[in-house]
C-alpha positions, 0 to 999 in steps of 0.5 A: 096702427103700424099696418096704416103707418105702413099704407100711408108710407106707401103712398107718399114716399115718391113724392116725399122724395122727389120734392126734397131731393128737387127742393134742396137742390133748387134752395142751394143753387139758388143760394149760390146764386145769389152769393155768386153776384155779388150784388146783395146783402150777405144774409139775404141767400141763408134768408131765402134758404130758411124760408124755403127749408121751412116751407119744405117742411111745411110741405112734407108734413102736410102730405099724410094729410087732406089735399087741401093741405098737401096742395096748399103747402105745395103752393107755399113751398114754390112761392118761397123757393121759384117765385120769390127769389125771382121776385128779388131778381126781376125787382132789382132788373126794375130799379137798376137794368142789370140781367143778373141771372137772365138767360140769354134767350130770355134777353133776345126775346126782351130785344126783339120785342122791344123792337117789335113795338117800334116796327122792327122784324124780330127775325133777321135781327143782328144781336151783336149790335144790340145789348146782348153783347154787353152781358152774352160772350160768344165762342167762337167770334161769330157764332150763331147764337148772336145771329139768329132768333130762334122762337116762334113769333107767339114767344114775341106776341105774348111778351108784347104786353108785359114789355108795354106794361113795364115801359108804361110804368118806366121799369126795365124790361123782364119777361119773368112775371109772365112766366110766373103767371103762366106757371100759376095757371099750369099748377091750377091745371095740374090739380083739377087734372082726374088723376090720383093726388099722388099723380098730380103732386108728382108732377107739379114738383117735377114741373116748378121744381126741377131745378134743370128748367132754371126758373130764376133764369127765364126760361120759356119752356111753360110757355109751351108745356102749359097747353099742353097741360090743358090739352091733357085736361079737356081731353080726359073730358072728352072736350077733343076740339079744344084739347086740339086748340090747346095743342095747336097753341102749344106748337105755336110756342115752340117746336117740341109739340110738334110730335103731340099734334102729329099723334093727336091728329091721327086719334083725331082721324081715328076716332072719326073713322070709328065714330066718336067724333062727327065730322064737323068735331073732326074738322074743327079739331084739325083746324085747331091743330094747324090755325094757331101756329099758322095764324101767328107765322103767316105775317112775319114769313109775309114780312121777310120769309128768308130771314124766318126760315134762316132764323128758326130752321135754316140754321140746322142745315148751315155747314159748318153750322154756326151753333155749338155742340153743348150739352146732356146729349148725343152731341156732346157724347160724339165730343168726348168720344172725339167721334168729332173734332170740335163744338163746331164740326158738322155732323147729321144729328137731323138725318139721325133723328130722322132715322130714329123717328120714323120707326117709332111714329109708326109704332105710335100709330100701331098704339092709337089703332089699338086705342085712340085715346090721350095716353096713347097721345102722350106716350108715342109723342113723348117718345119721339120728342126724347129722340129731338131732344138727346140726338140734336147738335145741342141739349140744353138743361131746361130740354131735359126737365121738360123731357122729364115732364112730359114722360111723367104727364104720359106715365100719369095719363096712361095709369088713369086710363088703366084704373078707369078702365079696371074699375068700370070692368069691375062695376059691368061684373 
């Protein structure tokens, strides 16, 4: 009995610790959260405590039990500590229009699509004439932050139908429910991935309760981290064509999968050259790659290309650049370290990355010659995203939790493919 006590203890002590360790720290910041505005009943922030401290319970003491169970109580314990509170925010956003808690990039994209339904190019849009003035300060007066849209326009596109349907039923705008439907799909897809139920448990507490992606404030990192999860799913299916969309998609959402369809696009080559995919697979799966990002960018560079450019990539060469050095990574180390002067002082973090990059796609690479599968995809690419993400002029807390979420995708990945591999080897003895 103590042997089973044992074993069991084994196999859930990891993801045990990271849900309560994640789960308490999301409970309390979300009280003080609510606390902090000021604009609630008192018992309302211990009411969503006590509801969420229970459904922790619930979750670890479901774990030694079927999956059923530990994926049932896993959904229940994100509703009550993620969905709800974000429930109580976006209804109260309906019925007043005040952003309580809203991240400043969710309200640009609120703008600028607001905009768009009337005909106005999301890009080039001057915010310090629009309400984000009223609830943003910037520092210091002139930053770039209020001067420049930084998503990709599918960000735009795919918030297009939440803003009609709120206007339609004449509620404020609140990009929200959208994320939390996206965040539906992604945990569907987590637990239909071939791995170990410890694997998948892991990383669905890592994605939906990681308190650094700061769900309550709409950030849009599930936007692009979502394919992503589907791509890591088709192609453990062997389905490379549409894992390739998937990916494309991803890159269409925001820059971050850049280094994902770079990697998949040499297994794509790799595998053709070696004959695991026709050629036709092979065209499709590297139109896939490109189409989706192609496809939504084209009209908006049609439409006005200098204000694209300098909106999502013109700003990194601007000197001095407008955007602060802030954050979790080599910028704000050269900042304490007084390496620089001040938040605004220029330095050559993309020279750097550069630098720090190229080494390690040809390492990559070297890893997909040896075998041209997912997790060879996922590691090389987590990698070099590591390097964007810590070595950039900024860092922000959500870059770090997606950083976080994309190593342990690739650490699950790649022990499924070594059991997988392990176990036909002991089937061919």
């Amino acid at each position: 009995m103590v042997a089973i006590t044992r074993q069991a203890w084994r196999s859930i002590w990891l993801p045990a610790s990271l849900l309560a360790v994640f789960c308490v720290t999301t409970m309390l910041i979300t009280q003080q959260m609510f606390i902090e505005t000021g604009r609630f009943p008192a018992a309302l922030p211990p009411a969503l405590t006590v509801v969420g401290g229970v459904a922790m319970a619930l979750a670890l003491a479901c774990l030694p039990f079927s999956n059923r169970l530990r994926f049932g109580s896993l959904a229940l314990l994100t509703l009550a500590t993620v969905a709800l509170p974000i429930s109580v925010l976006v209804v109260f956003r309906w019925h007043t229009g005040i952003p309580l808690n809203v991240h400043d990039g969710m309200f640009q994209t609120e703008i600028v699509t607001n905009g768009m339904l009337h005909g106005k190019d999301p890009y080039g849009t001057d915010f310090t004439r629009t309400a984000l003035m009223q609830w943003f300060h910037y520092t210091p007066d002139g930053a770039a932050v209020a001067h420049h849209y930084i998503y990709y326009p599918l960000v735009v596109l795919a918030s297009m139908p939440v803003v009609v349907i709120e206007r339609g039923l004449g509620l404020a705008t609140d990009l929200r429910p959208m994320l939390l439907l996206v965040g539906v799909l992604a945990f569907v897809l987590i637990v239909g991935l071939p791995w170990s139920w410890q694997a998948r448990y892991t990383v669905a507490v890592i994605l939906f309760l990681n308190p650094f992606f700061a769900w309550l404030e709409g950030r849009n990192d599930i936007l692009w981290l979502t394919p992503i999860l589907l791509a890591v799913l088709l192609a453990s299916r062997g389905q490379w064509t549409w894992a390739s969309w998937a990916l494309g998609v991803a890159a269409a959402f925001k820059v971050f999968a850049f280094p994902f369809v770079l990697f998949m696009a040499i297994a794509l080559w790799l595998r053709w050259r070696r004959g695991s995919l026709d050629r036709r697979a092979t065209v499709l799966s590297l139109a896939g790659l490109a189409l989706p990002l192609a496809v939504t960018v084209a009209p908006f560079i049609i439409w006005n290309a200098g204000a694209f450019w300098r909106d999502t990539a013109g700003w990194l060469l601007d000197n001095p650049p407008g955007f602060p050095i802030y954050g979790f990574g080599l910028g704000e180390l050269l900042l304490l370290t007084h390496v620089v002067s001040s938040r605004q002082s220029p330095f050559p973090f993309v020279l750097l990355q550069a630098v720090l990059v190229l080494p390690l796609c040809v390492i990559g690479a070297r890893q997909l010659w040896r075998d041209a599968g997912v997790a060879n995809v996922l590691g090389p690419a987590a990698t070099v995203l590591s390097v964007i993400i810590l070595c950039g002029r900024f860092t922000n807390d959500s870059y770090l939790a997606a950083l976080i979420f994309t190593f342990g995708l690739a650490i699950a990945t790649g022990r499924h493919v070594a059991r997988a591999r392990l176990v036909s080897l002991e089937e061919a003895a």
